[in-house]
N, C-alpha and C positions, 0 to 999 in steps of 0.2 A: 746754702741757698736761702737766701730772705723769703718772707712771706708774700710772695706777690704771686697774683694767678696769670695764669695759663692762658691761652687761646683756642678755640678753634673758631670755623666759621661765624656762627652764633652762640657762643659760648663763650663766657670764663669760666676758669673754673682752677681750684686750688686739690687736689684729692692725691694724698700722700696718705701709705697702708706702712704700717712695718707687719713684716709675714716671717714666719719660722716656720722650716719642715725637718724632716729627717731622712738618714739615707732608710731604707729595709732595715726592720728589726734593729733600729737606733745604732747599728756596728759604725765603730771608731773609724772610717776608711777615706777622711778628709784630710788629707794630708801630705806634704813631700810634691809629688807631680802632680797626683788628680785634684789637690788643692789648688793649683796652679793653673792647671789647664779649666776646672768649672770657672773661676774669678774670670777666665776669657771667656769660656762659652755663654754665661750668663750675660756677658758687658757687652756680647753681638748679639743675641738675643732679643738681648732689652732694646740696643743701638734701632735693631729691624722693628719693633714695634712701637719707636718714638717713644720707652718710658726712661724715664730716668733713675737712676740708682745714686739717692742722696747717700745712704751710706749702706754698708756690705760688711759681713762678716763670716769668713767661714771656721764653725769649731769643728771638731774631729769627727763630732756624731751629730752635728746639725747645724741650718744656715741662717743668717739674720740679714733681713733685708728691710732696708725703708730705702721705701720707691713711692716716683710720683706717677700713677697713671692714669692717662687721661680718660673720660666718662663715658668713651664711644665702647671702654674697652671693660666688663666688669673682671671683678677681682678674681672670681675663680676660672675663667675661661685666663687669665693671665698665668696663673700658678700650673693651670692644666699645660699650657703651653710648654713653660718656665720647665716643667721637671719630665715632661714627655720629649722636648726634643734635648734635652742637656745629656738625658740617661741615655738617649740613644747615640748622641755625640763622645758622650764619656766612652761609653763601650766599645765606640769606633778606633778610639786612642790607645784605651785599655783593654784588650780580647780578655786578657786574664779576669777581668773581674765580672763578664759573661757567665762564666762557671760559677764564680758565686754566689746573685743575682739571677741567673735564670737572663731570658732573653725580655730585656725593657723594663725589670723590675727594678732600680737602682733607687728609686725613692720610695719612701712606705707613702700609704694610702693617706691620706689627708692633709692637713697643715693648720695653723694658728696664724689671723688675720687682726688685725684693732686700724681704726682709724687713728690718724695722728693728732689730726687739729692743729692747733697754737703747742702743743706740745714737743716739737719737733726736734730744739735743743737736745733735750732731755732725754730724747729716745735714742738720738743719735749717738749721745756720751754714752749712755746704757750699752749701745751695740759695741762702738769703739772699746770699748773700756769689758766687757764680757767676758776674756778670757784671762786678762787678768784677776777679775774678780775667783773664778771659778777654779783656778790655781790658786787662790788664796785659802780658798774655803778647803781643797783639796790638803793643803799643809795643816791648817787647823785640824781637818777630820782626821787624820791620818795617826794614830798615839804608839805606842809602844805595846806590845803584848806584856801584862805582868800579871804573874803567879798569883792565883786569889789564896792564894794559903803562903805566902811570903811573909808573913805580920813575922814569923818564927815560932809561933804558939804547934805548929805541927813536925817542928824539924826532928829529923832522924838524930838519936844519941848516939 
């Protein structure tokens, strides 16, 4: 999407957030169906409140979004929205993951908001590009166990 603003009655306006939150207690549970089924409940969510969703990304234990929304609506009555009816929709799909969750709790308490600005490219490649980043980093961290007395100065005779 190029940089051009928005409408409303009396308004232009340009206001694009990228937002990251997590499920409860950061658990890995994005993935396979419920991966599937949020990228839809998000996309009608967002559809119903006229925002846009420039770009999306869901990692295993957390979600990245740059969205454009408009000024009638603020940022955190959006996110309140965004993860209050998604967990209850999830739950709807998923009963099993009720039990592990508790009833409504499917997103932890808060989230991480920045405005975008002229920066937009940039956050978008950052999102797009996220997972492969963080598999790369995961091969790097990842080493071999070795024996801190291997040099052979301790070996058995």
């Amino acid at each position: 999407m190029a940089n051009k603003a928005n409408s409303l009655a009396h308004t232009k306006w340009m206001c694009k957030y990228h937002i990251v939150f997590t499920p409860k207690f950061r658990r890995k549970v994005i993935y396979n169906q419920v991966r599937k089924d949020l990228i839809e409940i998000f996309q009608r969510l967002c559809k119903y409140k006229k925002i846009e969703i420039i770009e999306g990304h869901m990692m295993p234990d957390h979600v990245h979004l740059l969205v454009s929304i408009p000024p009638k609506i603020s940022v955190s009555s959006f996110v309140g929205y965004l993860k209050g009816k998604s967990a209850l929709m999830i739950f709807e799909k998923h009963a099993n993951l009720r039990y592990k969750y508790g009833n409504r709790k499917f997103w932890a308490e808060g989230y991480y908001v920045s405005t975008v600005g002229l920066n937009e490219k940039t956050i978008a490649k950052y999102i797009r590009e996220q997972e492969q980043h963080d598999q790369a980093v995961d091969k790097l961290s990842v080493r071999e166990y070795e024996d801190p007395f291997s040099d052979g100065r301790f070996r058995k005779k």
